[in-house]
Each structure stands twice: as structure tokens, then as C-alpha cells.
C-alpha positions in Angstrom: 103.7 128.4 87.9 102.0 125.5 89.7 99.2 126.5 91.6 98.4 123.7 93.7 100.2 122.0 96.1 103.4 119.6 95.0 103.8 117.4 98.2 101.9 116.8 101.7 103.6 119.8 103.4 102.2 122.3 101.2 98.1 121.3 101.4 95.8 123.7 103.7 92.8 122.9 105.3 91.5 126.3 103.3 92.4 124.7 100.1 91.1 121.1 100.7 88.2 122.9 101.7 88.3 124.8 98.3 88.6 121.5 96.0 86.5 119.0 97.9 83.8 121.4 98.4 82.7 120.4 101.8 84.9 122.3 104.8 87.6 120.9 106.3 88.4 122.0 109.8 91.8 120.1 110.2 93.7 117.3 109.2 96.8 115.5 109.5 98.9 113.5 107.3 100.2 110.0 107.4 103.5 109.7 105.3 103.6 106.7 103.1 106.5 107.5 101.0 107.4 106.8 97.7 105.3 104.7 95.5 103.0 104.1 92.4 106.7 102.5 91.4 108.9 104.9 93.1 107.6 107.5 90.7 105.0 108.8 92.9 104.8 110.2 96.8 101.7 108.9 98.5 100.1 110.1 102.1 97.0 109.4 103.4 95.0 112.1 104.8 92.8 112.2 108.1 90.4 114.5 107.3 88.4 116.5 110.4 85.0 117.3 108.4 81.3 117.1 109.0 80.4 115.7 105.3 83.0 114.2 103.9 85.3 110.9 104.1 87.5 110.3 107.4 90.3 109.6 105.1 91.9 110.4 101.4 95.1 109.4 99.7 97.1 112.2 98.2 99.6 112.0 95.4 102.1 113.5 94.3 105.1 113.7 91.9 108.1 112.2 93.3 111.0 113.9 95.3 113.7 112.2 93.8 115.1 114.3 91.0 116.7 110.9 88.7 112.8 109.0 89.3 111.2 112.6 88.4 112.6 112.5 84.8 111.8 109.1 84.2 108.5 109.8 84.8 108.5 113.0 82.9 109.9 111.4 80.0 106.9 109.1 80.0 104.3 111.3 80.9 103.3 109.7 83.9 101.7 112.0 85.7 99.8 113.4 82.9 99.0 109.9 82.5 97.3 109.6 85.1 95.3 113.0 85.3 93.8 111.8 82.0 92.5 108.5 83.4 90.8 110.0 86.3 89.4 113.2 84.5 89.1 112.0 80.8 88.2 107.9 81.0 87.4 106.6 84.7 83.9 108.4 84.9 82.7 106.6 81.6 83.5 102.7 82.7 82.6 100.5 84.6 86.0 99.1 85.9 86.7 99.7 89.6 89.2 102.6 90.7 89.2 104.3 93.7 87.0 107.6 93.3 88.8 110.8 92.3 87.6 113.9 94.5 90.0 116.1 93.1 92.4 116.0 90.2 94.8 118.9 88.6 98.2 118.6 86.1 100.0 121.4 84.9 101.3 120.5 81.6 103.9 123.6 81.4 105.7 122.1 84.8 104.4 118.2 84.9 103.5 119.1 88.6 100.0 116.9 89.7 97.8 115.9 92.4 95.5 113.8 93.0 93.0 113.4 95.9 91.6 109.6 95.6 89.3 107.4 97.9 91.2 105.4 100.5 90.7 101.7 99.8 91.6 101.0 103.7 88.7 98.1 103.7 90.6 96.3 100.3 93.4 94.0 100.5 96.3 94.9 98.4 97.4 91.8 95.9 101.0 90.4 96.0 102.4 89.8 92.5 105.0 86.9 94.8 101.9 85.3 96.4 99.7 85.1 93.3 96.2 84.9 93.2 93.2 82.1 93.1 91.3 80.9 90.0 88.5 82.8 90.9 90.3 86.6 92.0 91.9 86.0 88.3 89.1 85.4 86.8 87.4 88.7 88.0 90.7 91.0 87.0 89.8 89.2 83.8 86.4 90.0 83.5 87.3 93.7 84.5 90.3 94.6 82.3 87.9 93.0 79.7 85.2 96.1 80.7 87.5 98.8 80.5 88.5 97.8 77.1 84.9 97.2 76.2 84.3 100.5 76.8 87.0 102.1 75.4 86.7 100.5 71.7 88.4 102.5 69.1 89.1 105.5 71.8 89.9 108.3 68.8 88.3 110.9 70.4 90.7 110.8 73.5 93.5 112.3 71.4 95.5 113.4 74.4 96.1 109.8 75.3 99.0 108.7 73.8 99.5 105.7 72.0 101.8 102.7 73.9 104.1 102.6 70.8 105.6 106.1 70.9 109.3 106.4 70.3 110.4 106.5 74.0 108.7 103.5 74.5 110.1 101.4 71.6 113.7 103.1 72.3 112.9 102.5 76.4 112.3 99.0 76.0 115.6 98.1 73.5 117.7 100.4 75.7 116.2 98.6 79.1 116.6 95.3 77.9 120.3 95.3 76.4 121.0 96.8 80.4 118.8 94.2 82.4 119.4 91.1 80.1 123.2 90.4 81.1 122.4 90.9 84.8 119.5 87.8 84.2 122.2 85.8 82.9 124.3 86.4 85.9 121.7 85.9 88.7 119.1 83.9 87.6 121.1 80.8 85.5 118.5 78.4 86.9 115.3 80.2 84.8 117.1 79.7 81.6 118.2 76.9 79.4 120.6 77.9 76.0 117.8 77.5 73.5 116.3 80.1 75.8 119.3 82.3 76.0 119.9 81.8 72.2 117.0 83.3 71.4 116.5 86.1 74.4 119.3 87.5 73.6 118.2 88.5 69.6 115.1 90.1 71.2 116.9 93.9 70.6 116.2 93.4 67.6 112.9 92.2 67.5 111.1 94.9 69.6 110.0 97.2 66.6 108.7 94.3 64.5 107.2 93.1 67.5 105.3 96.3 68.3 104.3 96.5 64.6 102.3 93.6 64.1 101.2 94.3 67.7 99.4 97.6 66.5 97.7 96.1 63.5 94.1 96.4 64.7 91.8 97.9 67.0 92.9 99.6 70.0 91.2 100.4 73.1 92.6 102.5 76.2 94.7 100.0 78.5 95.7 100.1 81.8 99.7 99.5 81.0 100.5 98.1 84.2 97.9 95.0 85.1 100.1 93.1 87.7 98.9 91.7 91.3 100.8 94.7 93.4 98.0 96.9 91.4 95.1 95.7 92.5 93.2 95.5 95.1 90.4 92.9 96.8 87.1 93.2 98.8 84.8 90.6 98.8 84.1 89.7 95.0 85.6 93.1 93.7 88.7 94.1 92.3 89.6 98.2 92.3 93.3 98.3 90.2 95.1 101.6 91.2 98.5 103.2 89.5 97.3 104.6 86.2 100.7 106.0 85.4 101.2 103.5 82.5 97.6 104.4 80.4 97.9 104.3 76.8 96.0 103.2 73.9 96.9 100.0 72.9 95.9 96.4 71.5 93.2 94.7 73.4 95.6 91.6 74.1 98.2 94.3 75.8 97.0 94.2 79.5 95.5 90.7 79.5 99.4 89.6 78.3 101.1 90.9 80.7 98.7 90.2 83.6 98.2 86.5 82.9 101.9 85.5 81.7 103.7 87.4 85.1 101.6 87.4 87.3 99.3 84.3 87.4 101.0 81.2 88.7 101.5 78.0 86.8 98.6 76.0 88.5 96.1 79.4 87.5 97.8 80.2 84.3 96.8 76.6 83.0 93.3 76.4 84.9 91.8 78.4 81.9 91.9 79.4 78.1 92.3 82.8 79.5 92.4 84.2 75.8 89.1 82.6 75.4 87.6 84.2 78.5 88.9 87.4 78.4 87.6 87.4 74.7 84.1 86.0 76.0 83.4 89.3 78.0 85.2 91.6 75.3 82.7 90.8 73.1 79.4 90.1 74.6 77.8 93.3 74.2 78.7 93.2 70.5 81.7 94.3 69.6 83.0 92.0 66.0 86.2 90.8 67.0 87.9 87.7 65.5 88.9 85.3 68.2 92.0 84.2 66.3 93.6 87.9 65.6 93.2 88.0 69.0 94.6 84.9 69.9 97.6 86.1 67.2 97.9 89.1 69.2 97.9 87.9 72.4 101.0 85.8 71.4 102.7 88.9 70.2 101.9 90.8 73.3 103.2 88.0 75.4 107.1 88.0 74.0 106.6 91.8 73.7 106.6 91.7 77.2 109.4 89.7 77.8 111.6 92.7 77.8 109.2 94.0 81.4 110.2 90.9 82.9 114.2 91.4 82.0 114.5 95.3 82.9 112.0 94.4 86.3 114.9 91.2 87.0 118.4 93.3 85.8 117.4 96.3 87.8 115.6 95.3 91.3 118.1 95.3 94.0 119.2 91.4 94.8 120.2 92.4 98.1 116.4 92.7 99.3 114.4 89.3 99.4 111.3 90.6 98.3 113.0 92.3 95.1 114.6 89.3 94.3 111.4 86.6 95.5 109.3 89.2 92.7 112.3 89.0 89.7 112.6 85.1 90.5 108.3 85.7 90.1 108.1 87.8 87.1 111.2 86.1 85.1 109.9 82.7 86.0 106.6 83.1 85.2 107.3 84.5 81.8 109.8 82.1 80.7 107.3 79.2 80.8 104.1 80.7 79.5 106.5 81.7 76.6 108.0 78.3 76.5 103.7 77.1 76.2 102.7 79.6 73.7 106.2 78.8 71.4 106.8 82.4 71.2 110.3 82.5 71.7 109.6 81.4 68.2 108.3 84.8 66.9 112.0 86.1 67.4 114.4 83.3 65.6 
């Protein structure tokens, strides 16, 4: 039995009250829907207190049963819980504060009560971002990792190569990859498609070589619509895709789908990324890096196929974002020769 509530109808002022440990008198709730991927329900709550913030953002587990077992399946939501409880109060890495977190690992029910970043501006994974706003999601995916070097004590936190991923990602791809070739013929040349289409088979090997080395706790999901701006900070949000994983893993996927061409080539972002990694003293060869950075890279060519063969081409932002994502990926793979890796 859960013993919190499940979605905005069932919170109380008595038990807000209870959990954020200052009183609130009322409050009312704004509905945002579903999101954190369509795997989440978000409100914001407007809080009538004396001591505490005017706003939060609730979350909850989705309402829509098919979304619910995906995320069940994946341990989102207990995802999640771990970050804020277990790794967000030792690094430095911005995230919106947690007030109040709970999981029940018997039902997979959560909720989270988390600062409202109303004064950031959220990123747009279409619109890209400057030189500069990369360079400090850079410099701050390269903190968490710093800080989470070798993370064997945070045993709950599961490893990004787990069965249901490897069999997620073959099974995803072998569904998304003939509706590519369908409706997006002008992102692909036959060498390309040659090669894509082997990827299947690669995706084990891939992960293998992948997880030869140290690990650190990633984010999972470091992409534009994830983070947030103020000034000269970044504050990333969604931590339903935490795992342990290769350093190279969320640096990868941030810089080859969601940087544009002109930022993408403004940098060695390898060598930056690696520059911040280590400058507190962590021993880490700048070629294995570099090694498994390309790895990561055609790893995550298979996101970029099941996010373009399953968004809906009927809406213009789904398909601006696929035509983004699949675009993007094709020619940093195309400049790092990866496609090589899997011919």
C-alpha cells in the first residue's frame, strides 16, 4: 500500500504541511500534464505559507497505463528517487532542490516535491544552443561525473547495460529504423543505410567495449529539452534515465544530438569535457576516453532512430526534433568514421 499521494488530486494541505515541515494553509494546483517524456505527470503547486516557497512542482507517475509499464520496466521512477535522495546532495551539478521525495518499491508509486525553476529558461533541443551555454552543460555533466568516480557504494543504482536496456535498444531500433527510411530519405545516403541497418547486431559488442573502464553515475538523458538556463547557470531536470555508466555516455549523446553543426565543430569537446574531468586528479587516459567517446557516439545512434521511427510526423515540432536528432547524429558519425565500428 502506497502511503502518499499518487497524483495532484490526492495531496492535502495537512500533509504538505507534514513533509515540508513548515504549515501550509492552502494551495492550489496548476495542471501541466504529462511529461518528464510522457512518463511522468507534473503540476505546479501555489503554496499559501508563511515560510516557505510560493511555488513547488509536483511529480508523479503517469496516468496512462501502456507509458506506466514502460517506465516500470525501466525503473524510472525509482530512478529518480535515487538521484534526489542517494546522489544530488553530494555534487555540485545544478538540479532543482528536492523538498520532499518518497518511492515505494513494492508498488513503483513516487513523488516528488522539487523547486520551481520559474526564473530559468527551458532549452530547445530544435533551437540548439550557443558556444558558450554548451560549454557550461559541458563543464557541469563533467562535475557530476567527477564526483561520482567509481560509484560502488551506490549499489541500488543500476548499471546502463542491464538486459532490458541492451534488449530495449535492438527491439526499438529494428521498429524505428524502417520508418527512417521511409520519412527521412534526405538524411541518409546508401553507404549510410548499408551500414545502419547491421547495427542490430552490433549493440551488445558495442555496449561491451563501452563498459570496459571506469564508471561514474550519468545523467542518461543530457539533451537541450533537459536543461535549463539563468544567467551563467545550467540546472538539468528529468533524472528518470540515471545509471552508472562510462564517463563518455552523457557527453556522447549531448554533443552528437543536440549541439548544432557550427557548435559541434567550435570545440574538441572530448578534450574539454576531459579537461574538467580530470583537474582535481582523477588518472584518466585521454585516448581511452577519446576510444570511448567514439563508441558511445554510434551506441547512440539507435536513440536517434527509435526518437525518429516513433514521434508522431503529423506534429511539426515532433518531426522539426526527429529531422534534429537524426540529422545531427548522422554527421557527427559521418566526422568521427564510426559508422565504421559496425562494418
Amino acid at each position: 500500500m502506497t502511503n502518499f499521494p499518487v497524483n495532484p488530486d490526492e495531496i492535502t494541505a495537512d500533509w504538505l504541511t507534514r513533509v515540508l515541515g513548515f504549515a501550509v494553509d492552502r494551495f492550489t494546483i496548476e495542471p501541466f500534464g504529462e511529461g518528464g517524456g510522457l512518463l511522468g505527470l507534473i503540476a505546479r503547486l501555489h503554496l499559501d505559507s508563511a515560510n516557505g516557497p510560493e511555488t513547488l512542482i509536483a511529480k508523479f507517475p503517469t496516468q496512462t497505463p501502456e507509458n506506466r509499464v514502460v517506465a516500470e520496466i525501466y525503473d524510472m521512477y525509482g530512478r529518480e528517487y535515487r538521484f534526489y535522495t542517494q546522489v544530488a546532495p553530494h555534487v555540485p551539478m545544478r538540479s532543482p532542490a528536492c523538498h520532499h521525495a518518497e518511492f515505494n518499491p513494492e508498488t513503483r508509486d513516487f513523488v516528488l516535491l522539487l523547486e520551481d525553476l520559474q526564473r530559468y529558461r527551458l532549452g530547445d533541443q530544435v533551437a540548439g544552443c550557443s558556444t558558450e551555454e554548451a560549454h557550461q552543460i559541458v563543464e557541469s555533466i563533467a562535475s557530476l561525473h567527477r564526483n561520482t568516480w567509481q560509484p560502488d557504494h551506490l549499489t541500488e543504482i543500476l548499471r546502463h547495460d542491464m538486459p532490458f536496456q541492451r534488449e530495449g535498444m535492438i527491439n526499438g531500433f529494428e521498429v524505428g529504423w524502417p520508418v527512417v527510411l521511409k520519412q527521412f530519405p534526405q538524411l541518409l545516403d546508401d553507404e549510410l543505410i548499408r551500414a545502419a541497418g547491421l547495427m542490430p547486431k552490433h549493440v551488445n559488442r558495442l555496449l561491451d567495449e563501452i563498459f570496459k573502464g571506469a564508471l561514474v553515475i550519468a545523467h542518461g538523458d543530457v539533451r537541450l529539452d533537459n536543461i535549463f538556463f539563468a544567467d551563467d547557470e545550467v540546472a538539468f531536470v528529468d533524472f528518470q534515465a540515471v545509471c552508472k555508466a562510462p564517463p563518455e555516455h552523457d557527453l556522447a549523446y549531448f554533443v552528437t544530438q543536440s549541439l548544432s553543426d557550427e557548435v559541434r565543430l567550435a570545440e574538441d569537446w572530448l578534450a574539454v569535457y576531459h579537461g574538467h574531468l580530470t583537474n582535481e586528479g582523477i588518472d584518466y587516459d585521454i585516448e581511452q576516453s577519446r576510444q570511448r567517446y567514439r563508441l558511445c557516439a554510434m551506441y547512440f545512434f539507435c536513440y536517434a532512430v527509435i526518437i525518429a521511427g516513433t514521434l508522431d510526423p503529423a506534429n511539426e515540432r515532433g518531426r522539426r526534433l526527429a529531422e534534429t536528432i537524426l540529422g545531427n547524429s548522422v554527421r557527427s558519425l559521418t566526422e568521427l568514421n564510426a559508422f565504421q565500428l559496425i562494418t
